[in-house]
C-alpha positions as CSV (number, residue, x, y, z in Angstrom):
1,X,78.4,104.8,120.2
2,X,77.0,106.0,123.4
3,X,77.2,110.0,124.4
4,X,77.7,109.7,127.7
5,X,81.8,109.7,127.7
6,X,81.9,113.6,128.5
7,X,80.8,116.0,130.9
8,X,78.2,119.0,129.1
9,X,81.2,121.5,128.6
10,X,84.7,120.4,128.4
11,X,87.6,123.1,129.6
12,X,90.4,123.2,128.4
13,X,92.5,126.0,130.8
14,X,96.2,124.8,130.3
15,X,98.5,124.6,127.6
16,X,101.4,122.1,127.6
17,X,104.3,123.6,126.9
18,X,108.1,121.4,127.3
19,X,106.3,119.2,128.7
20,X,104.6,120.4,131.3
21,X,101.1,121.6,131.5
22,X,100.8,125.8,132.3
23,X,97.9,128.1,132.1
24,X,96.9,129.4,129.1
25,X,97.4,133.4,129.1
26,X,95.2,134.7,125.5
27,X,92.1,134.6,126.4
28,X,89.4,132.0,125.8
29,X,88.1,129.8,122.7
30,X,84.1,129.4,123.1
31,X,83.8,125.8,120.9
32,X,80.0,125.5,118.6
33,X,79.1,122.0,118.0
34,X,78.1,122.9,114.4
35,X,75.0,120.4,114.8
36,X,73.4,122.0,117.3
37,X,74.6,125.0,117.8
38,X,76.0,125.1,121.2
39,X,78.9,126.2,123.2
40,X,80.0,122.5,124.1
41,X,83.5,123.5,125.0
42,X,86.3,126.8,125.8
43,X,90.1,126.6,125.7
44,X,92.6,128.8,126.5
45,X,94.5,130.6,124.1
46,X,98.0,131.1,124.0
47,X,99.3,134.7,124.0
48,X,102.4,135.6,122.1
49,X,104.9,135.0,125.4
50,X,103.0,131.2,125.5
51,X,104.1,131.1,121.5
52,X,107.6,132.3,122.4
53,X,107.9,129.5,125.0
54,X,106.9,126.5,123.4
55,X,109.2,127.5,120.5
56,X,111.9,127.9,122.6
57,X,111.0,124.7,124.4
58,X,111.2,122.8,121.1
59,X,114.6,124.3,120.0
60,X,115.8,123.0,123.7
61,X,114.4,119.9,123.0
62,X,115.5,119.6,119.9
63,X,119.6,118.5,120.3
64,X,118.0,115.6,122.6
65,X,114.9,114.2,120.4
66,X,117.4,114.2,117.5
67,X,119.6,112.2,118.8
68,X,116.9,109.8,120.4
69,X,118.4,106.3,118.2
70,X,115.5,105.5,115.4
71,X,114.0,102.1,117.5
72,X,113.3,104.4,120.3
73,X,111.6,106.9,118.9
74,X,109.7,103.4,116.8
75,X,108.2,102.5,120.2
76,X,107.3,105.8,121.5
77,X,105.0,106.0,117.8
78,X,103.9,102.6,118.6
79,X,102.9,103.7,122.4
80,X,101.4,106.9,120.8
81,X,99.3,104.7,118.7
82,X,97.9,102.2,121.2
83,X,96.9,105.4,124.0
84,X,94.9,106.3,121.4
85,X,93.4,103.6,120.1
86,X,93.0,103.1,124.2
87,X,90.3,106.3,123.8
88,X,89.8,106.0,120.3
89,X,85.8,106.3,121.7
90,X,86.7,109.7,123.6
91,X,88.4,111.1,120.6
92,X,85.6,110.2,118.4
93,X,83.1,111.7,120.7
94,X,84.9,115.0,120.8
95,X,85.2,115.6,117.1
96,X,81.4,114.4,116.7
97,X,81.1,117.0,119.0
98,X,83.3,120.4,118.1
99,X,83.3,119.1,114.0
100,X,79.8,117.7,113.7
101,X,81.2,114.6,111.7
102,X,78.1,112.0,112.6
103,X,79.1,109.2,115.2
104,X,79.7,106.6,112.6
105,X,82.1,108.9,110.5
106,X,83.8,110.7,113.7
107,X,85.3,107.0,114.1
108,X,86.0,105.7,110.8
109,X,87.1,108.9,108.9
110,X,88.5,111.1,111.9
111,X,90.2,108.5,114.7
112,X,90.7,105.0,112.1
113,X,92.7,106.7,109.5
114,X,95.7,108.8,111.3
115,X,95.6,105.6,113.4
116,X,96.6,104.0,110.5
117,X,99.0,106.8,109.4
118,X,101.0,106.3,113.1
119,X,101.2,102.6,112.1
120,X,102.4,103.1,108.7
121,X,104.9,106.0,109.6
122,X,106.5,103.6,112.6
123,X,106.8,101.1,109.8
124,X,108.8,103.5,107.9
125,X,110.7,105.0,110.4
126,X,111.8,101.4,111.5
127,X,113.1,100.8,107.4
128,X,114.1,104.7,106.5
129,X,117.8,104.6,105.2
130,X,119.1,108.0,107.2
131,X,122.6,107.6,105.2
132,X,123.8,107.0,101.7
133,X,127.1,106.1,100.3
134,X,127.7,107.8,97.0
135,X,130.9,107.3,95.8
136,X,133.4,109.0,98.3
137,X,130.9,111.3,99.9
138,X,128.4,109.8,102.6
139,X,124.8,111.5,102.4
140,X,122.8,112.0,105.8
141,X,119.6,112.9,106.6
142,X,119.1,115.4,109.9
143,X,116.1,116.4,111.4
144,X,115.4,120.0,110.5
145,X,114.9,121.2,113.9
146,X,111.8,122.9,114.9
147,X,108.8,122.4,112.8
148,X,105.6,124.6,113.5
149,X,102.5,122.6,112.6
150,X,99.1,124.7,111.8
151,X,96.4,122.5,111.0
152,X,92.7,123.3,110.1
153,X,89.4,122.3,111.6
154,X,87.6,119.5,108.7
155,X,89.9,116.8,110.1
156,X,91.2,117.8,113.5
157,X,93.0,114.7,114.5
158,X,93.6,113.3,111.1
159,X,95.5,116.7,110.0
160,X,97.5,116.9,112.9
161,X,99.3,113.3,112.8
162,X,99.7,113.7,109.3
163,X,102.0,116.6,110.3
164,X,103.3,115.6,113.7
165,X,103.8,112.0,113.8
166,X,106.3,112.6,110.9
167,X,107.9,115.0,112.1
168,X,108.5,113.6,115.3
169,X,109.5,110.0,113.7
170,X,112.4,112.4,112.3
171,X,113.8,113.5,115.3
172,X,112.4,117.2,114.8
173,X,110.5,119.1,117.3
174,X,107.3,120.4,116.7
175,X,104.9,123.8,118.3
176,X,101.7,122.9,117.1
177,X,98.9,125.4,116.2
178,X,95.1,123.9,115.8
179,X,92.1,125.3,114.2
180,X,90.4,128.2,116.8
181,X,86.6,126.2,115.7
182,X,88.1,122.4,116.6
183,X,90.6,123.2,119.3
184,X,89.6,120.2,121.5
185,X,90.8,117.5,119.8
186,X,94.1,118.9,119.9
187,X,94.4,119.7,123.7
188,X,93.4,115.1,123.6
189,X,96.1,114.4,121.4
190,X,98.7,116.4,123.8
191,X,97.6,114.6,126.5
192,X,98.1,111.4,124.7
193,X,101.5,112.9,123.3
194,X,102.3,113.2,126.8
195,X,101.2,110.0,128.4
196,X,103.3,107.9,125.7
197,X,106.1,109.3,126.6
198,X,107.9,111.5,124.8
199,X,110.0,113.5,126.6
200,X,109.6,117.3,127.4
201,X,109.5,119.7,124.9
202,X,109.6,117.1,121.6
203,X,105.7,118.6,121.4
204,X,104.2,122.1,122.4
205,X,100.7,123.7,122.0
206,X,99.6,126.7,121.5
207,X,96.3,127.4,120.3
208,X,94.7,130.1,119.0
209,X,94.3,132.4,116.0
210,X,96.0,132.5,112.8
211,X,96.6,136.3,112.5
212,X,98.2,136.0,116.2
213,X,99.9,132.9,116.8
214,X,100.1,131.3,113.5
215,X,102.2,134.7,111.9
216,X,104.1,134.4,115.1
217,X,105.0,130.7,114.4
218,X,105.5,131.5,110.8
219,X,108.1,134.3,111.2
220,X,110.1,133.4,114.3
221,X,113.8,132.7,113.7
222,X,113.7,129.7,116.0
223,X,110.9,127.8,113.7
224,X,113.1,125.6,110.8
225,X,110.4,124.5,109.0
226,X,106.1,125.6,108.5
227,X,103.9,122.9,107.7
228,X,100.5,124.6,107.0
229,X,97.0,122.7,105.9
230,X,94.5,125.4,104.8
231,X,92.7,127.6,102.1
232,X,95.7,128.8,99.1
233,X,95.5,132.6,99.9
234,X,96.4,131.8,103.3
235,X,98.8,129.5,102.0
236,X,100.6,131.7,99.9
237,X,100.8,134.1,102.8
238,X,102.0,131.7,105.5
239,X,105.0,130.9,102.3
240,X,105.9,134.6,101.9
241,X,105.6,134.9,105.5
242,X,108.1,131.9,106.3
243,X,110.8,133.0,103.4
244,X,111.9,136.0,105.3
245,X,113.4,133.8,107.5
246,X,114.2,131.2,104.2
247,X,112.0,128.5,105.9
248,X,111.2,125.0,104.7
249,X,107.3,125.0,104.1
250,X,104.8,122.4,103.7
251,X,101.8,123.2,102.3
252,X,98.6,120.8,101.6
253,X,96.4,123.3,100.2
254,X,93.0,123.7,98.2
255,X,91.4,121.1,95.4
256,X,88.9,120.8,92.6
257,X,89.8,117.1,92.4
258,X,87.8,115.4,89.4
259,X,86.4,111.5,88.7
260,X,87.0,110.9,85.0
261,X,84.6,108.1,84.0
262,X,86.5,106.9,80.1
263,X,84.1,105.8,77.4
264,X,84.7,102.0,77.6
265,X,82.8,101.6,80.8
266,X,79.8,99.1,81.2
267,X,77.2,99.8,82.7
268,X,78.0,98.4,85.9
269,X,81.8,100.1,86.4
270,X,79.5,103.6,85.8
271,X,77.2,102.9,88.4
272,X,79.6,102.2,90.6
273,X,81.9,105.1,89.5
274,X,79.1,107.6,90.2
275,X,77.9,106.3,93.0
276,X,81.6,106.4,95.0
277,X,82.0,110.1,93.3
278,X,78.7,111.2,95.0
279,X,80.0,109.4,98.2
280,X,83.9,110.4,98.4
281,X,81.8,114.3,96.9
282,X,80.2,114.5,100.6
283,X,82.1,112.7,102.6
284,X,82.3,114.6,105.7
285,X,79.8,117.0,104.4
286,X,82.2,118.1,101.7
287,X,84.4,119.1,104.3
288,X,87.6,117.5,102.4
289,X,90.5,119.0,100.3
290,X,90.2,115.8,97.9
291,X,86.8,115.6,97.5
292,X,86.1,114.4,94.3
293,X,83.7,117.3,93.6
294,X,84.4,117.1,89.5
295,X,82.5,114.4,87.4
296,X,83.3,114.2,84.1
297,X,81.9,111.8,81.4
298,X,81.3,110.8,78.4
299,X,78.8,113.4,76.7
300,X,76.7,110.3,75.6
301,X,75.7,108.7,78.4
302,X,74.9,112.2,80.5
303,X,71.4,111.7,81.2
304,X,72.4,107.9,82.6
305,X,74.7,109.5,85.2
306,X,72.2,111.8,86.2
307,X,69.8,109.4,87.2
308,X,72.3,107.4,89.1
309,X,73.5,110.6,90.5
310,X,70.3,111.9,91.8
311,X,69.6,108.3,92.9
312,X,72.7,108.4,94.9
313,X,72.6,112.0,96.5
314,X,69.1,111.3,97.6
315,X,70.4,109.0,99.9
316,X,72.2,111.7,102.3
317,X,70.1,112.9,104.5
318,X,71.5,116.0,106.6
319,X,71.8,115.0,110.0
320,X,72.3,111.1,109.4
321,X,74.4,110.2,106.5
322,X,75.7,113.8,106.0
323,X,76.8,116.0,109.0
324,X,76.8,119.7,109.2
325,X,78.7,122.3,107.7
326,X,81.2,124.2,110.6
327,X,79.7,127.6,110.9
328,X,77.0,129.6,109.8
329,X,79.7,131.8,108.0
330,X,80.7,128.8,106.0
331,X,77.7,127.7,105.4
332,X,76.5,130.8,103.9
333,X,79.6,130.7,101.9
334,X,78.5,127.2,100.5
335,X,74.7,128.7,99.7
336,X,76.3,130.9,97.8
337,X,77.3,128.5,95.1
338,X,74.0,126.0,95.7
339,X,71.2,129.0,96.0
340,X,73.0,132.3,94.8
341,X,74.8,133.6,92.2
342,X,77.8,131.5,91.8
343,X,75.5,128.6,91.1
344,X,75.1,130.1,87.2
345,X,77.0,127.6,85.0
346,X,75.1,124.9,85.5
347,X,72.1,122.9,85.6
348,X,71.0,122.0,89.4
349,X,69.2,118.3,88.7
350,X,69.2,117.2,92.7
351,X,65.5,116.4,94.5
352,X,66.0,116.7,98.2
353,X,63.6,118.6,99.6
354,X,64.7,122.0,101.9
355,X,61.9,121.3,104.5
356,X,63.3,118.2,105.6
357,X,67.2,119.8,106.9
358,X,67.0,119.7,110.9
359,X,65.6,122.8,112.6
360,X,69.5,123.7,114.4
361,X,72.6,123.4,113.1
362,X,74.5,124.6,109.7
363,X,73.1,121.9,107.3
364,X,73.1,122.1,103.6
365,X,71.3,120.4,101.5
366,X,73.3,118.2,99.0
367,X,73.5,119.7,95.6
368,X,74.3,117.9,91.8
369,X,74.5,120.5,89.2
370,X,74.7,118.8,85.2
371,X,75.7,120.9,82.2
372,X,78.5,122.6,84.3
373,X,80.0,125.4,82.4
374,X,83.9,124.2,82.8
375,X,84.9,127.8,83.2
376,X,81.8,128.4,85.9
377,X,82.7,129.0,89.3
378,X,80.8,126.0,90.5
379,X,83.7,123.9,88.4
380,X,86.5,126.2,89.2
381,X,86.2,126.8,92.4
382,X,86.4,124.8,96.0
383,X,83.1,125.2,97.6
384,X,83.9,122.8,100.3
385,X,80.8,121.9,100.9
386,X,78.5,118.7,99.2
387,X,78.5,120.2,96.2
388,X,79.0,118.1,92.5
389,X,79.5,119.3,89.4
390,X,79.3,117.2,86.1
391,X,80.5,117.9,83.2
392,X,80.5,116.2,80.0
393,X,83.5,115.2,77.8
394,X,83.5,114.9,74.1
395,X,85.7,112.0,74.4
396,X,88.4,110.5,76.4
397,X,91.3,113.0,75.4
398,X,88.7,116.1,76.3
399,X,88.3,114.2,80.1
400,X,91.5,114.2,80.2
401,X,91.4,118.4,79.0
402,X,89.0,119.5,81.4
403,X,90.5,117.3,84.6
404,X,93.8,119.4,84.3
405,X,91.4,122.9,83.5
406,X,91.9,123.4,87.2
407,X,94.5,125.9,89.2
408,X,94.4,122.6,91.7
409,X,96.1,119.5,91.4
410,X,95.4,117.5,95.2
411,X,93.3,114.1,94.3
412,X,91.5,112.6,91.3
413,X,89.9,109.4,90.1
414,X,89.8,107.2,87.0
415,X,87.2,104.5,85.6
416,X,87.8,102.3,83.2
417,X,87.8,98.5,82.1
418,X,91.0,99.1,80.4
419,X,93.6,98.7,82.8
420,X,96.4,100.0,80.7
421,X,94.1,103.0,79.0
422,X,93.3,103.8,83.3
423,X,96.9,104.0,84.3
424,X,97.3,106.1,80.7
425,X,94.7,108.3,82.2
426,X,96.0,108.6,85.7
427,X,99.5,109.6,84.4
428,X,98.5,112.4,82.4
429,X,95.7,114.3,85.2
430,X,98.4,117.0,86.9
431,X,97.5,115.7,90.5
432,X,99.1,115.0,93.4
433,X,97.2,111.4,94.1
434,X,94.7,109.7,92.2
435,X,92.9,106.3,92.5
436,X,91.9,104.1,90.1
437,X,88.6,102.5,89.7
438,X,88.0,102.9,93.5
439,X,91.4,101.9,94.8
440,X,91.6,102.6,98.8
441,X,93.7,104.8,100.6
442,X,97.4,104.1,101.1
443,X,98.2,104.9,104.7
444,X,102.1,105.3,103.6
445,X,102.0,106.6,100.3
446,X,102.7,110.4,99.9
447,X,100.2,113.0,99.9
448,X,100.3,116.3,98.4
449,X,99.5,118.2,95.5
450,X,100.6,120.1,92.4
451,X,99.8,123.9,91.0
452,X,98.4,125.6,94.2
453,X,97.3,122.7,95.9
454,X,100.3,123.0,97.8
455,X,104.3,122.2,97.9
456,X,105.7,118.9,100.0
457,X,104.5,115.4,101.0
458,X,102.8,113.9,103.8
459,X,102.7,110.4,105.2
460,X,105.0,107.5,105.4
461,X,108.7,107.5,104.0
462,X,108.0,110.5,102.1
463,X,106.6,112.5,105.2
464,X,109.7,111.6,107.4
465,X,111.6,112.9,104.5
466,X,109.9,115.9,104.1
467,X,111.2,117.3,107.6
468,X,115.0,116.1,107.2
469,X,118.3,118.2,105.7
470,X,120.7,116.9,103.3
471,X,124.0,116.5,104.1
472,X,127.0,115.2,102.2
473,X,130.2,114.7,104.1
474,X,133.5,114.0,101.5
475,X,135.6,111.5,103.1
């Protein structure tokens, strides 16, 4: 993919709020590109007033969009969906650009996959069952009303349709808050929001910080419902925050998500299961809240899966296969666990060599610790950041122990050649989603987690009927 689809610096001055676009009055955003560490881009904040409009935009828009009939509001996701895929090349070269995700992943991972998420939640829409008959009483589903999105900066398109696209598939309204380090991607999305067609005020943004806007979002009485993607601390904050007011929250939080390898693999199914661990482990530089950054096995064939494991992690290169981390503050966070302290517990086996990370940018170099203390910090704890832990199981029912010795529950994998003695696995492991011998992602399945990885579903069916009230009317 060429770099040539935008100018040096990109401004963002205006904010669109019901639905028109006004200047933004908070002060500016400068935006790092994390690879090389330059200002590539500045948007305008929204002050408090800006916050107070676009709510209030939303809750006017709000009677309207919910009463928008379903194959209406089908075609306006479908529209959404081909504008983007229109500049599906622009988006992709701004997140390669403000989130450092390398050219090839900025398309797949960050542009590919909500793509498919707007396809799959049209789909659903188009099918949902918005009323029930049970006995005498009907059951309807209503929009909640206005829902205040604040999404985080590792996937700054994906995160946002995952939120957004539901909610406005539901007939709710939505202010939406991005990430102050990946603001650009948002401002592209409005426009695209925008230029499909939805009408005025159904979508509002307001950038800027979390203390600021995102408390403001998270306590106004006009906000019905908070979804939040982010760290857990923040999370339980933005809940106590939001229950003042007795708010519906969403929350897709941390994870320490582990691939349990059972004893009855061959040799081949454990290649192959260590190799897509290492893979889905620094898969946008670690930069995921399902990375499968837990390896367990069977204690027997440890020093196997370290060789394919070091084979494997040799293989990502910072600044080719693996992008960089997204500031020098988080990067120094990550070292922490790889070159510091908090990297006691375990045994670090990986060979790349330190000379060879690029002179600029907030590169790390991939990590594989063996022996992993399961109590350790570098298996308790999300580094976020390409970072693996293995740890070795006595046996199958000890995998199975030290999967669910986590305060997470967000994603997980099993392998196995027993089918049956897999799905066994999988239903015991206290997670929100897990695949199975390298199953592929479900664009409408429901995403969420368990324990403090969050509260809620995303995606598909179950996103739509995340955002949506219960009513029963006796008749």
């Amino acid at each position: 993919m060429a770099h040539t689809l935008i100018a040096d610096v990109i401004r963002e001055e205006t904010l669109l709020i019901g639905g028109e676009w006004v200047p933004g009055n908070g002060g500016e955003i400068e935006v790092e590109n994390p690879a090389t560490e330059e200002t590539i881009g500045v948007a305008y904040k929204a002050s408090a007033d800006d916050a107070e409009a676009g709510i209030l935009a939303a809750q006017a828009a709000f009677p309207r969009w919910a009463a928008t009939p379903v194959g209406e509001r089908v075609a306006l996701l479908r529209r959404l969906g081909a504008v983007i895929r229109d500049r599906a090349d622009r988006f992709a070269e701004i997140i390669h650009r403000e989130q450092g995700s390398p050219p090839a992943l900025a398309r797949k991972l960050h542009v590919d996959v909500p793509l498919a998420v707007i396809d799959q939640t049209a789909d659903a829409l188009d099918s949902f069952e918005f009323t029930r008959q049970i006995g005498h009483s009907l059951v309807v589903r209503e929009p909640v009303g206005v829902v205040a999105a604040i999404t985080p900066w590792n996937l700054p398109l994906h995160q946002v349709v995952v939120k957004v696209v539901p909610s406005l598939a539901a007939g709710a309204t939505v202010v939406h808050k991005p990430a102050e380090l990946t603001p650009l991607t948002a401002f592209e999305l409005a426009r695209a929001i925008s230029d499909a067609g939805f009408p005025p005020g159904t979508f509002n943004l307001v950038p800027g910080s979390g203390k600021d806007i995102g408390s403001l979002l998270t306590r106004h009485a006009a906000v019905d419902h908070v979804s939040f993607t982010g760290s857990t601390p923040v999370g339980a904050q933005v809940a106590a925050a939001a229950a003042q007011t007795i708010k519906k929250v969403t929350l897709e939080l941390g994870g320490k998500s582990a691939s349990v390898i059972l004893a009855d693999v061959d040799d081949e199914l454990l290649t192959k299961a260590v190799k897509v661990t290492v893979a889905n482990c620094y898969l946008n530089a670690g930069q995921t809240c399902t990375a499968l950054s837990r390896l367990i096995v069977p204690a027997d064939r440890l020093s196997e899966v370290e060789q394919v494991a070091i084979a494997a992690a040799s293989k990502y290169a910072p600044g080719e296969r693996l992008g960089p981390l997204i500031s020098a503050t988080h990067r120094m966070k990550v070292l922490e666990y790889t070159e510091g302290a908090r990297s006691t517990g375990g045994r670090r086996i990986d060979t790349f060599d330190q000379s060879a990370l690029p002179d600029r940018g907030y590169y790390a170099r991939p990590a594989v610790f063996s022996d992993v203390d399961p109590k350790s910090d570098l298996a308790q704890d999300e580094i976020f950041g390409p970072v693996l832990s293995i740890l070795a199981a006595d046996d199958d029912q000890h995998a199975i122990d030290l999967a669910n010795d986590s305060m997470f529950g967000l994603g997980g994998a099993v392998w196995a050649l027993s089918e049956q003695s897999a799905l066994q696995t999988a239903r015991q492991i206290r997670t929100g989603q897990i695949d199975i011998n390298g199953a592929a992602f479900n664009a409408r399945a429901p995403f969420g987690g368990y324990k403090r990885s969050g509260l809620g579903r995303e995606i598909g069916d179950f996103g739509i009927e995340d955002v949506l009230e219960i009513k029963s009317v006796q008749r």
